[in-house]
N, C-alpha and C positions, 0 to 999 in steps of 0.2 A: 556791784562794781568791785572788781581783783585788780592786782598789781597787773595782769594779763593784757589790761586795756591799753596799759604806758605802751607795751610793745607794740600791738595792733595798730595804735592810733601810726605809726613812724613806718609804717606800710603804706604800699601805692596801691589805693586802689585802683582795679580794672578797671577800662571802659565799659557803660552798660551794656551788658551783652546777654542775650536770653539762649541756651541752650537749645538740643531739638525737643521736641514735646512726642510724649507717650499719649495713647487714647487705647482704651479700655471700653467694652460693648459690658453691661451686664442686666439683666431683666429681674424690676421690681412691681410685684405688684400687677404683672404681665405689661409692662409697658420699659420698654428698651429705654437705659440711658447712658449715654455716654458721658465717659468720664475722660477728664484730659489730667495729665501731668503736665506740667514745667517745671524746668529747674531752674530756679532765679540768682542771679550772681549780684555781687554786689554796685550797688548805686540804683537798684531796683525797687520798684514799692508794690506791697502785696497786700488784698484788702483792704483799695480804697472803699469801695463800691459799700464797706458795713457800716463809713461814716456816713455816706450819703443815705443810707433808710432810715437815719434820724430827722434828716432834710426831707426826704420823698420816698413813698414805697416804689423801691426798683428792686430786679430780681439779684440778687447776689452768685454773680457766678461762682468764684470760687468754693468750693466747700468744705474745703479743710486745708492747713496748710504746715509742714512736717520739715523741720531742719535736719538739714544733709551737710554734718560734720559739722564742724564747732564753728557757730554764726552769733554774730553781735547785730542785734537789732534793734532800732529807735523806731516806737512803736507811740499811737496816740490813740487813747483808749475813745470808745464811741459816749461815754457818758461827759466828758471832761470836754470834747466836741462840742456834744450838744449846750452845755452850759456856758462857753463861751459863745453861742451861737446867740442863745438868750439873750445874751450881756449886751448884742449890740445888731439889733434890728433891722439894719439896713445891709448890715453884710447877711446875717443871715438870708433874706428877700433874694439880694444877688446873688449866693449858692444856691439858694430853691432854682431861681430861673435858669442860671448855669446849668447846673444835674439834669435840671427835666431838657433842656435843649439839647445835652449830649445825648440826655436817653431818645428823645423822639430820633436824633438823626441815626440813631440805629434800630430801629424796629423793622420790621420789614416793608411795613408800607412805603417806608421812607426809600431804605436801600434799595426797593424795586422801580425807583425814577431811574436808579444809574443804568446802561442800557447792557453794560455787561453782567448785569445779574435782574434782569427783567423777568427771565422765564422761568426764575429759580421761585419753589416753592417755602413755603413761612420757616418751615424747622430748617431749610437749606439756610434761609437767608440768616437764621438766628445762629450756625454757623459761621458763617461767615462773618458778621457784626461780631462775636466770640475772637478775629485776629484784629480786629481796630485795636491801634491803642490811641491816649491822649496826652498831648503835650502843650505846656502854654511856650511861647513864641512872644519876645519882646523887640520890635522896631527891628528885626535882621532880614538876610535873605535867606528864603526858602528854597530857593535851587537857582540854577545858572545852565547855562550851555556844558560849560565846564562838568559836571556833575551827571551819575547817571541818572536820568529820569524813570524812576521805576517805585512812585508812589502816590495812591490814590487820597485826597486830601478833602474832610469837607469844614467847611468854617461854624463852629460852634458860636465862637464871642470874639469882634474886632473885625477885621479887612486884611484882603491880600489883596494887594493891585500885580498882576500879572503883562509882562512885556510881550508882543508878539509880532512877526512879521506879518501886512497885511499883505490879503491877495495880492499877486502879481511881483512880491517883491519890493514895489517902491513903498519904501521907511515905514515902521512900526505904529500899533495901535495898542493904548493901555486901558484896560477893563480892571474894574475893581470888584473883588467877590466878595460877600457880605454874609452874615449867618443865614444857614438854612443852604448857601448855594456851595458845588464842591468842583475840584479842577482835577485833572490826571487821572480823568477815567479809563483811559487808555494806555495810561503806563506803567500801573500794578498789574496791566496783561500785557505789557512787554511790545505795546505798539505804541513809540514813541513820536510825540506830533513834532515833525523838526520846525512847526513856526514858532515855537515856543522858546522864544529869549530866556527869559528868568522871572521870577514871582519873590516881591517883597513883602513881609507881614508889615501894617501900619498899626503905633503903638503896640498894646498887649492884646496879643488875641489866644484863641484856644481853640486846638485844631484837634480833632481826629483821626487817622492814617490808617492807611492800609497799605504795607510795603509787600510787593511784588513777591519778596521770598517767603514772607508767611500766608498768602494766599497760595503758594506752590505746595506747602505743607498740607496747606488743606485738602489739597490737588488729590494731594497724597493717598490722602486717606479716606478724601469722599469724592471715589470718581467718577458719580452720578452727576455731582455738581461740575466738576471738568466738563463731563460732555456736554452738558448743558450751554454751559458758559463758550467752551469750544467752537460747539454749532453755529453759536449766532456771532461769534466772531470771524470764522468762515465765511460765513455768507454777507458780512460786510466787507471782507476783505474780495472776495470775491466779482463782487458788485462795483467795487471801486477798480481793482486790476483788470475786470473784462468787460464786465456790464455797462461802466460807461462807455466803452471802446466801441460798445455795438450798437450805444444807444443813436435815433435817428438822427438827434441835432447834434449833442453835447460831441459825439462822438467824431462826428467830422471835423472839429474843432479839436479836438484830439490827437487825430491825422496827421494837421497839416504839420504840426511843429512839437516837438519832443518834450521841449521845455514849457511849455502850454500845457501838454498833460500831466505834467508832476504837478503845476501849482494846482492845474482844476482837483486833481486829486486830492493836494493836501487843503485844499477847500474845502472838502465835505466834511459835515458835522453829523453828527450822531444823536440824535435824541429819545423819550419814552415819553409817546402822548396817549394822554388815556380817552377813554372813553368817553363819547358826547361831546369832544372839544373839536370847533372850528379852527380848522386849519388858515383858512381865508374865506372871508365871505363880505356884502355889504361894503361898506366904509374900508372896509382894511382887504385890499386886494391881492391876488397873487403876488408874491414877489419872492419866490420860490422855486424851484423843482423839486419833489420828494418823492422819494422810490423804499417802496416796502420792504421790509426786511423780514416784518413778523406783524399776525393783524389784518387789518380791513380800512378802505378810505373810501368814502363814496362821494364821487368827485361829481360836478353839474355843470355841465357844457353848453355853452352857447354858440350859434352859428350866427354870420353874417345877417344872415334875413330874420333871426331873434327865436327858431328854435330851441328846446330846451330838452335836455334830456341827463338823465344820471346813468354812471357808472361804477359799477363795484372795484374798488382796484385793491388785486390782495395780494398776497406775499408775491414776490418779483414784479410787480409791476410798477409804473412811475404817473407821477400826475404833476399839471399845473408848469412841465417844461416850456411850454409856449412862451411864459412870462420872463424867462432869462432873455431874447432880445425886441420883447415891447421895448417901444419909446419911450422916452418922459418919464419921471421920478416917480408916478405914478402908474403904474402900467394898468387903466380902469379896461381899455379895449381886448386887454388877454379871453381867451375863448373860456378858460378857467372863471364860472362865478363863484362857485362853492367848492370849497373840501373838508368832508363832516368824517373824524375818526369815529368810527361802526363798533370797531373791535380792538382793545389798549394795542398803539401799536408803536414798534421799532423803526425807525426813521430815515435813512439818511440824506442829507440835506445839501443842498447847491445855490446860496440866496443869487439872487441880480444882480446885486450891487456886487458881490464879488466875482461872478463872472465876467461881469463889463470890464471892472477895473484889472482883469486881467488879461482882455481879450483890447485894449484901450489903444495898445501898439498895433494891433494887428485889424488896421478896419476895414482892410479886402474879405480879411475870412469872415465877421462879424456881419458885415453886410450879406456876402452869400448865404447867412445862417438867418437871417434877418428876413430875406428871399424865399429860403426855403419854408421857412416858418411861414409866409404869407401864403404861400399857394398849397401846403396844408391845411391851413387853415379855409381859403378858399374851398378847396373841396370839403368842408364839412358842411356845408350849405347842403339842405334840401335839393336844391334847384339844379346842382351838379349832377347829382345823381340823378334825376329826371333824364340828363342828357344820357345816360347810358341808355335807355327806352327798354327798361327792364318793366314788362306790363304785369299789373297787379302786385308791382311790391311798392308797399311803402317805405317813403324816401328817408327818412327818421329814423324806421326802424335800422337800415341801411347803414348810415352814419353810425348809429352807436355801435357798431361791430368792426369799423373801419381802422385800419393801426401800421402806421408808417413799417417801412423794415428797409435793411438795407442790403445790395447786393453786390458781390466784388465784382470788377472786372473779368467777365467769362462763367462766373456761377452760373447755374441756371436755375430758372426764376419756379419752372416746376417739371 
């Protein structure tokens, strides 16, 4: 301590602000590692990560750390830590569980639930977990309409309950997100969901982020990972601006009214289900439409007369639409009995209950879709195809090859 501090102390410091970061290639050992700079300004913390390997062996990113012109630092040594750590047992337990819950939500098994880093491989994702940062959050709000939405957020310790418009517009629905689950997977890549009201932290929690401009850095500099991430957000965007347009039911519903298709739009959800997991089956019935993005679904079809047959459905294709206009809260009669994910797959999703409740106004078009769906479904019968008097083919085989499409006024059909 110098008389230098009187001065300092009577300075404002900056707001927290992180400079651009340097990354360096250099091969050790024959094995490439990258190495990052940051320049940290002040109200910054550098080296948490060496208190917590006294708590839990994690890997310590940083690896050295170098003052850039004359810096005053409050600093907490890792042995003076751990012995207050000693001192009082139950906080210690809560930073054990703390640390290890921050570390699992960034390993890569974890980050590869989010769907915009699904197809990214381990050293990618371990990039990417490298721009999270961590902040605790006591009883405020996390964003608003007001604010721009451009960060991916997942809940370490505590609750966010988040506001949202439901389908269709009539008045808001409030979900609460809890450790392990994360929000604004789609607004660190710059596609912002406009149902999204605002999200409040309950009590003290402890979040992890990922903001939009340090994922563009990354962009930067690793633009295998762009493309990757790129591709499959193409092809959801894609599938949403044209592929429901074309699709045979949704799409007619689409047609008829402008403002119909923005809500059906901002309806779809995006998710990452893996491997071996029922979609619908048994007990818990369609209540669904989901259309591949990335992956395998092998869906199991029933016809009126109780045939049964499976089909593969893989990237562009969709399964289980039948069940947006069944009747009854229960849709058990959907031709949909099974949908079994074959290969971890990318999702995007349309449930019932938010199709109805947007289509609730409009029950001329609902019923024509209702119609349509029945004598689709009609013709999946065996017994249909009999009436074609096509000799020597079986009627089943038939069916399973059968696939709505739609055609404008004056196209021709071939």
């Amino acid at each position: 301590v110098d008389e230098s501090w009187e001065i300092e102390q009577n300075l404002v410091l900056p707001e927290p602000v992180c400079a651009t970061f340097d990354e360096a290639e250099e091969e050790k050992d024959n094995v490439v590692v990258t190495k990052r700079k940051a320049i940290l300004k002040a109200a910054h913390l550098v080296g948490e990560s060496f208190c917590e390997e006294c708590v839990l062996e994690s890997r310590t990113m940083a690896s050295s750390a170098v003052a850039v012109g004359r810096t005053i630092i409050l600093s907490l040594n890792q042995m003076y830590f751990e012995q207050a750590l000693l001192a009082v047992p139950s906080v210690d337990e809560a930073i054990r569980s703390l640390v290890k819950r921050r570390n699992d939500a960034l390993t890569p098994r974890f980050l590869r639930q989010i769907w915009p880093f699904s197809q990214l491989h381990d050293e990618q994702l371990k990039q990417v977990a490298f721009r999270f940062q961590t902040d605790t959050f006591s009883s405020s709000k996390l964003f608003d309409r007001s604010n721009d939405l451009k960060t991916l957020y997942i809940v370490i310790h505590g609750y966010v309950t988040v506001t949202s418009s439901k389908a269709g517009g009539d008045g808001v629905e409030i979900v609460t997100y809890g450790p392990g689950q994360f929000l604004g997977e789609t607004n660190c890549i710059g596609l912002v969901n406009r149902r999204l009201h605002s999200a409040e932290v309950q009590n003290e929690s402890v979040l992890v982020s990922l903001k939009q401009q340090d994922l563009e850095l990354l962009f930067d500099s690793q633009p295998d990972i762009q493309a990757s991430v790129s591709a499959l957000v193409e092809a959801r965007f894609k599938w949403i601006d044209e592929g429901m347009r074309s699709h045979w039911l949704v799409g007619q519903a689409m047609k008829a009214d402008k403002t119909l298709a923005y809500q059906l739009q901002q309806a779809v959800t995006t998710s990452v289900v893996v491997d071996g997991l029922a979609l619908w089956q048994g007990m818990s019935p369609c209540d669904h439409m989901a259309h591949v993005l990335k992956g395998a679904v092998l869906e199991t079809l029933r016809s009126p007369s109780g045939a049964e047959w499976s089909t593969n459905k893989t990237q562009g294709n969709t399964c289980g639409e039948m069940s947006l206009v069944s009747p009854g809260k229960a849709p058990k009669d959907t031709c949909s009995v099974k949908a079994e994910v074959m290969d971890t797959a990318v999702l995007c999703s349309l449930s019932r209950s938010d199709f109805q409740s947007i289509l609730a106004n409009h029950g001329k078009t609902l019923a024509r879709l209702s119609e349509l769906a029945r004598r689709r479904q009609g013709w999946m019968d065996a017994a249909s195809i009999h009436e074609l008097q096509l000799p020597g083919v079986d009627a089943v085989e038939v069916v399973q090859y059968m696939s709505p499409m739609i055609f404008e006024p004056g196209q021709p059909v071939f």
